[in-house]
C-alpha positions as CSV (number, residue, x, y, z in Angstrom):
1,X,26.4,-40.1,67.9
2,X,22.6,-39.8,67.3
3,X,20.5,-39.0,70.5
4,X,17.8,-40.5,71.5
5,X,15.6,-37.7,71.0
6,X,16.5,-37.7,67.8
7,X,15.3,-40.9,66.5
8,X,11.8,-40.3,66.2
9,X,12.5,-37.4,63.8
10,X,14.8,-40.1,61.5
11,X,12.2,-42.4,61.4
12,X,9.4,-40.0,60.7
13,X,12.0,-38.4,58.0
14,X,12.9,-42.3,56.5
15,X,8.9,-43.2,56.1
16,X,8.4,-40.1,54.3
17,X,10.7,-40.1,51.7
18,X,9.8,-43.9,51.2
19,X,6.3,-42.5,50.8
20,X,7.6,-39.4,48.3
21,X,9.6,-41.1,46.2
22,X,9.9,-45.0,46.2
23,X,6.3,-44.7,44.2
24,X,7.7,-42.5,42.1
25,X,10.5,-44.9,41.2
26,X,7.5,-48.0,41.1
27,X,5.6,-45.6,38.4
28,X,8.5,-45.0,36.4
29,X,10.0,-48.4,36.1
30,X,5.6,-49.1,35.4
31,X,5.2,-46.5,32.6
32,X,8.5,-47.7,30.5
33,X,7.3,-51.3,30.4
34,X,4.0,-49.7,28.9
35,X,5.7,-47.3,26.6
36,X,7.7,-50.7,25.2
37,X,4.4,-52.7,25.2
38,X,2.8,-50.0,23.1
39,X,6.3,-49.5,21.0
40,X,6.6,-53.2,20.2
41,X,2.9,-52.8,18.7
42,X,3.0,-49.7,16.9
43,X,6.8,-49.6,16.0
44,X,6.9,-53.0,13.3
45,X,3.7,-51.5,11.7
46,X,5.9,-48.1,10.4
47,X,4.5,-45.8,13.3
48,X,7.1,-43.0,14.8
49,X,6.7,-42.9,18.6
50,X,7.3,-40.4,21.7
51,X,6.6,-39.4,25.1
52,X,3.2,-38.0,25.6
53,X,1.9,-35.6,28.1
54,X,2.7,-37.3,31.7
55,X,1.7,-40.8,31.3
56,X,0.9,-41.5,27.6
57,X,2.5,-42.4,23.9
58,X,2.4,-40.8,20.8
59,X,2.4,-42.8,17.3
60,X,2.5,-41.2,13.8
61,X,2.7,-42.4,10.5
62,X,3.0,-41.4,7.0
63,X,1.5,-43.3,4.2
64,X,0.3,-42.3,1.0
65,X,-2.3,-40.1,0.9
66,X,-3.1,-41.0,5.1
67,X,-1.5,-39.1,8.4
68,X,-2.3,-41.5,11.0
69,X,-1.6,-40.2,14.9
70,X,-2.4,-42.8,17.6
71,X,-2.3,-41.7,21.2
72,X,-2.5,-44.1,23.8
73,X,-2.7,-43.7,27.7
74,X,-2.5,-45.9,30.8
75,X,-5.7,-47.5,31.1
76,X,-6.0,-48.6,28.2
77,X,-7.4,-45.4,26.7
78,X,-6.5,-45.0,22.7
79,X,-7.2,-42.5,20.5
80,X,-6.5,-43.0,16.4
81,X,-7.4,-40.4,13.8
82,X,-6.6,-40.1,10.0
83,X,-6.7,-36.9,8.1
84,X,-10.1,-37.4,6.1
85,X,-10.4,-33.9,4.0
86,X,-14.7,-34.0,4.2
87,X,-16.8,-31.5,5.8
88,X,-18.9,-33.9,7.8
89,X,-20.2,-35.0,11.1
90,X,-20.8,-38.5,12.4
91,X,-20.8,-40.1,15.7
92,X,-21.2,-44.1,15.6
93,X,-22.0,-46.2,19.4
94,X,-22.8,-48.9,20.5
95,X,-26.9,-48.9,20.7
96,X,-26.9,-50.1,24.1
97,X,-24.5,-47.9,25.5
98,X,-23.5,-44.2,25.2
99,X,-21.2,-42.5,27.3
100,X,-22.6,-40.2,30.3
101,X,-20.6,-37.7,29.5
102,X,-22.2,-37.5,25.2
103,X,-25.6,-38.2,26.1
104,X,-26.1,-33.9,26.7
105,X,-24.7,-33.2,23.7
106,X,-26.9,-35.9,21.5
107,X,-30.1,-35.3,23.2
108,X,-31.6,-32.5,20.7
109,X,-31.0,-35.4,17.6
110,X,-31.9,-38.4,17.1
111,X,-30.2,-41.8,16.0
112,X,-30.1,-44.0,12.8
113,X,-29.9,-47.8,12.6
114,X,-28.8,-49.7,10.0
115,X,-30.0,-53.7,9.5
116,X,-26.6,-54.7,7.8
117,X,-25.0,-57.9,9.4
118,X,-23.2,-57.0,12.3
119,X,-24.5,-53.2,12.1
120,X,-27.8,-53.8,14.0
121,X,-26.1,-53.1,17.3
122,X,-25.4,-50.0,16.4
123,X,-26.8,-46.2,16.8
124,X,-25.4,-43.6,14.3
125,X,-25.7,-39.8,14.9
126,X,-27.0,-38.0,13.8
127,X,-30.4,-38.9,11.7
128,X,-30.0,-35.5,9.7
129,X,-27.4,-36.8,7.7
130,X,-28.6,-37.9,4.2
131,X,-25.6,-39.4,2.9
132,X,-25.3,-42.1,5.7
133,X,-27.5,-44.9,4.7
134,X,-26.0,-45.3,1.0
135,X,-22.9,-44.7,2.7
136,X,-23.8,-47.9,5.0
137,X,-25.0,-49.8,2.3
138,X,-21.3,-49.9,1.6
139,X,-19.2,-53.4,1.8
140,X,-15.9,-51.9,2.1
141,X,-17.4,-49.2,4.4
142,X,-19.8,-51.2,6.8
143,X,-16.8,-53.9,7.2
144,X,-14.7,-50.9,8.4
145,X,-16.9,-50.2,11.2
146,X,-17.4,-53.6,12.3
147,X,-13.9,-53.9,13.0
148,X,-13.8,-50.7,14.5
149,X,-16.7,-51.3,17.0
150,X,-16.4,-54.8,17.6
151,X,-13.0,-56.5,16.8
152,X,-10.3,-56.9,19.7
153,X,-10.9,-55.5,23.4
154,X,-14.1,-57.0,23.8
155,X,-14.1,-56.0,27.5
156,X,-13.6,-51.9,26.8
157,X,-15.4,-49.7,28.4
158,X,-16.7,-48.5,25.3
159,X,-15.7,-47.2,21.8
160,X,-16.5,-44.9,19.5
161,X,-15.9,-43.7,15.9
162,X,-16.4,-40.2,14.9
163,X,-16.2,-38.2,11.8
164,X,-15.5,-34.4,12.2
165,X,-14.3,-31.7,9.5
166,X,-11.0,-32.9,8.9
167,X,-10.3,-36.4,10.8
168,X,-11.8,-39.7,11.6
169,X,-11.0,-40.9,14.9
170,X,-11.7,-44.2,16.7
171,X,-11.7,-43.9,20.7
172,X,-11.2,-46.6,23.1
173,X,-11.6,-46.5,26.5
174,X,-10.9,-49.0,29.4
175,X,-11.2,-48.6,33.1
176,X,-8.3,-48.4,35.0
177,X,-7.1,-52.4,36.7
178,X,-9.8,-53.7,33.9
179,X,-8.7,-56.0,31.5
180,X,-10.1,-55.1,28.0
181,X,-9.4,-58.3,26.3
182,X,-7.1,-58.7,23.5
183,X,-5.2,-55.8,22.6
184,X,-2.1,-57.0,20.1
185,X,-0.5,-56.2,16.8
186,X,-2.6,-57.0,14.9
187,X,-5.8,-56.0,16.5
188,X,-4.0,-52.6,16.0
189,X,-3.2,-53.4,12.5
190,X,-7.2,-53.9,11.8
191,X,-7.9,-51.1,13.4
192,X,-5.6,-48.8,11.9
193,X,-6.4,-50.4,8.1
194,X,-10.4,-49.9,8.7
195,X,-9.7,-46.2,9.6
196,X,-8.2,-46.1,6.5
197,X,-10.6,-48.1,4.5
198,X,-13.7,-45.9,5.9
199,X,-11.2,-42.5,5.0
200,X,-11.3,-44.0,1.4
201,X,-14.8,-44.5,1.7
202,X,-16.1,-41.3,2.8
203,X,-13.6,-39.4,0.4
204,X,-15.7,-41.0,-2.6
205,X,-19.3,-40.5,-1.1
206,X,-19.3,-37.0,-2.6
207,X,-19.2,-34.7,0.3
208,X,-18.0,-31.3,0.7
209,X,-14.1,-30.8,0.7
210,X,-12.5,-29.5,3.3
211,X,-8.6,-28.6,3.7
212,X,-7.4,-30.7,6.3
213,X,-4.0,-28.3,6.6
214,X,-6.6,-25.9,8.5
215,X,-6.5,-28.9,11.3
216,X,-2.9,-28.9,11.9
217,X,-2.7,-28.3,15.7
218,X,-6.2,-27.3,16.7
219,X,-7.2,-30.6,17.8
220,X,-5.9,-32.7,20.8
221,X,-6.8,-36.2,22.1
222,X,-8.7,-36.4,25.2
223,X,-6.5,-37.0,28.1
224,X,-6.3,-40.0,30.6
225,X,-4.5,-39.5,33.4
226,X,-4.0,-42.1,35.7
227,X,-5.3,-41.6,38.6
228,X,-2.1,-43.8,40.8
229,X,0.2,-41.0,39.1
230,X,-2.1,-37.9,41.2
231,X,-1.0,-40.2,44.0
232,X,2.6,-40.5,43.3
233,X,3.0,-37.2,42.6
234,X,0.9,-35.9,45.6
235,X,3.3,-37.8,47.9
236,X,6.2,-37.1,46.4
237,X,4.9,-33.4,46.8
238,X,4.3,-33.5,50.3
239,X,6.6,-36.0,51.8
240,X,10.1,-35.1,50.3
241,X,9.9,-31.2,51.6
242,X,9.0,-32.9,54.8
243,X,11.6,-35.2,54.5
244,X,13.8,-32.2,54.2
245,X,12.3,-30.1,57.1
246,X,13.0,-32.8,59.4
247,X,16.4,-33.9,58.6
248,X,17.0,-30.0,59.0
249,X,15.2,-30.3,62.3
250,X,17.8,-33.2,63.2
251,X,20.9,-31.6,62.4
252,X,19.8,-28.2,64.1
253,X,19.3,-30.7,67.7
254,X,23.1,-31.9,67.2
């Protein structure tokens, strides 16, 4: 028979390991309806996917000449790159609106802007780069970036295409509980075939080579925990060894 004075300690023992491990179990159930939302997108357009880090999803596909990885994280946050084998930098944003976190490492250059339809709202890093306005002047490659910077999840954050030795990669960022807008199949599919497109594009504007096997596992997406999951975890941290110390406490009064 339980005694009275040993009540308290049940209930204090019962709230915590509601507290450690019923959000745990509410995460969970959370993240595997995101990983099938992402797989129904990626899977039907021939991406490979997998568990990434804590609370993300890795994609990879094979096609042709073009390695495509896609990572995407609770959020949204997205990060697609394609193996691109050009030595070259380039950094494309929207003009009005640049990261805090870049504007240190952009501050000793200066921008270009372009007038092509659906450009202007643009700023392209940086200016020392003669190739970029014949590469603009383009069709195939200034369609590309529209789509990239414009097309689908018109409420992100922000986005960003950028060109380093070895990969192109197109970042998209939403705030967590925002709705980005319209994030489907084939918005993916646009996405994914304008990375390609502008891979094509900058393989033919005659810049210096550069062997993309040398990239193989230095790089890494930037990562986007959600902040709900520190919570989870913290409490589930704290409240089941508490949980434990007090049901110990109980039996010991018995």
């Amino acid at each position: 028979m339980i005694s009275s004075s040993s009540v308290p300690i049940l209930i204090i023992a019962a709230i915590m390991l509601i507290t450690g491990v019923v959000p745990l179990i509410f995460y969970y159930l959370s993240s595997t309806r995101n990983a099938q939302h992402w797989d129904d997108i990626f899977m039907p357009l021939g991406f490979t996917g997998e568990r990434f880090m804590i609370n993300g999803r890795h994609y990879s596909r094979k096609f042709g000449a073009h390695a495509i990885d896609a990572y995407v994280f609770k959020g949204p946050a997205m990060d697609i790159r394609i193996a691109v084998p050009v030595n070259a930098h380039l950094r494309i944003f929207q003009r009005d609106f640049i990261p805090p976190q870049m504007i240190a490492g952009l501050r000793q250059t200066q921008p270009v802007f372009s007038y092509m339809p659906g450009l202007e709202d643009l700023a392209f890093y940086p200016a020392e780069t003669p190739w970029l306005p014949t590469f603009l002047d383009g069709v195939r490659a200034a369609k590309a970036i529209r789509v990239l910077m414009k097309d689908g999840a018109e409420q992100a954050a922000y986005r960003q295409v950028e060109l380093a030795p070895g990969e192109l990669n197109f970042h998209l960022y939403a705030a967590p509980g925002d709705t980005p807008g319209v994030i489907d199949q084939d918005t993916v599919n646009r996405w994914v075939s304008s990375l390609e497109a502008m891979a094509d594009e900058l393989q033919e504007a005659n810049l210096p080579h550069f062997d993309v096997s040398l990239q193989s596992g230095k790089s890494s997406p930037t990562l986007h925990l959600d902040s709900r999951l520190l919570v989870f975890i913290m409490a589930a941290f704290f409240g089941i060894p508490v949980c434990m110390i007090l049901v110990f406490l109980f039996l010991m009064m018995e």
